[in-house]
C-alpha positions as CSV (number, residue, x, y, z in Angstrom):
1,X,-7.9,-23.8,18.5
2,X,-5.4,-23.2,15.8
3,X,-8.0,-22.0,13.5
4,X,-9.3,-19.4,16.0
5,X,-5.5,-17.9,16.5
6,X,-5.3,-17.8,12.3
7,X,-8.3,-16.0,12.7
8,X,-7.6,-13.6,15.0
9,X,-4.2,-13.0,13.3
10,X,-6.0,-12.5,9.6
11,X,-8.2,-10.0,11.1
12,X,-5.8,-8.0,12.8
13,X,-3.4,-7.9,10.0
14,X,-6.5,-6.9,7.5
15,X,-7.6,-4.2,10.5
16,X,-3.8,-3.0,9.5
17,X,-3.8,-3.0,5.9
18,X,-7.4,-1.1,5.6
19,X,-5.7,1.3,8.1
20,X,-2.6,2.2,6.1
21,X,-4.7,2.3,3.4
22,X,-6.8,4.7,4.8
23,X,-3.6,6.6,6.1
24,X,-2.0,6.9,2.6
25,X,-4.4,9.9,1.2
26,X,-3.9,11.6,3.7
27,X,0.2,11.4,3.7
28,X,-0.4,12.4,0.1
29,X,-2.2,15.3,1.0
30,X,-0.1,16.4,4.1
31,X,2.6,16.3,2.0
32,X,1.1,18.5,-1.1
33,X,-0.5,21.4,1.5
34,X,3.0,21.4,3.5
35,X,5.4,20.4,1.6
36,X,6.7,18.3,4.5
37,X,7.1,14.8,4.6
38,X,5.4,12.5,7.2
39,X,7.6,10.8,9.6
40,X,10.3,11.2,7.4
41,X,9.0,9.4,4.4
42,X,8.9,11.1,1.4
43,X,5.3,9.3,0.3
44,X,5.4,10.9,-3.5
45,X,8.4,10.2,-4.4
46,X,8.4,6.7,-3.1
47,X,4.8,6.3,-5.6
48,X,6.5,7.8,-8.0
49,X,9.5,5.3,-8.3
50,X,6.6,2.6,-7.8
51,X,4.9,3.7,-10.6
52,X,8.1,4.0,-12.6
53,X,9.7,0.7,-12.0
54,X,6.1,-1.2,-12.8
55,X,6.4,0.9,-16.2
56,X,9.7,0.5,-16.8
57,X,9.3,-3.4,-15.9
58,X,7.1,-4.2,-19.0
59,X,5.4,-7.4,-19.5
60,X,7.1,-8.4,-15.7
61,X,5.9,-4.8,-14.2
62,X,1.8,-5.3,-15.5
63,X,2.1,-9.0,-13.3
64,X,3.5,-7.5,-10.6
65,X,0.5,-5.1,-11.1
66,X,-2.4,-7.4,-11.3
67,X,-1.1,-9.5,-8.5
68,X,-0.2,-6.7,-6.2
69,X,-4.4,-5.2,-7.2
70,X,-5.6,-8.7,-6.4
71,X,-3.9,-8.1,-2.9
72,X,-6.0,-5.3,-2.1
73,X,-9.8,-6.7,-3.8
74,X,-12.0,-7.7,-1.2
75,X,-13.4,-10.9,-2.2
């Protein structure tokens, strides 16, 4: 029983996470053509500062990196 509910709820929140995944390219892209922002979320600049802060974080910012990759690897 309990294992079917896990289940259900890993498989939704993975059907989520492959469709903000899917959604983020094409923020990016919206937001380079128009020069808009997508429900009010600036989707550059919030990479941007990403990317900065993992960079500016060093030794600490490349294992935040591989664990956040690891995340996203299908396995």
């Amino acid at each position: 029983m309990i294992e079917k509910v896990f289940g259900t709820v890993t498989g939704f929140l993975t059907g989520l996470g492959s469709l903000l995944m899917a959604f983020l390219p094409l923020t990016i892209l919206w937001q380079v053509l128009t020069g808009e922002t997508v429900f009010g979320m600036d989707v550059i600049a919030n990479l941007t500062s990403l990317v900065t802060g993992i960079g500016e974080g060093g030794f600490v910012g490349l294992i935040v990196l591989v664990l956040v990759i690891s995340f996203f690897q299908k396995k």
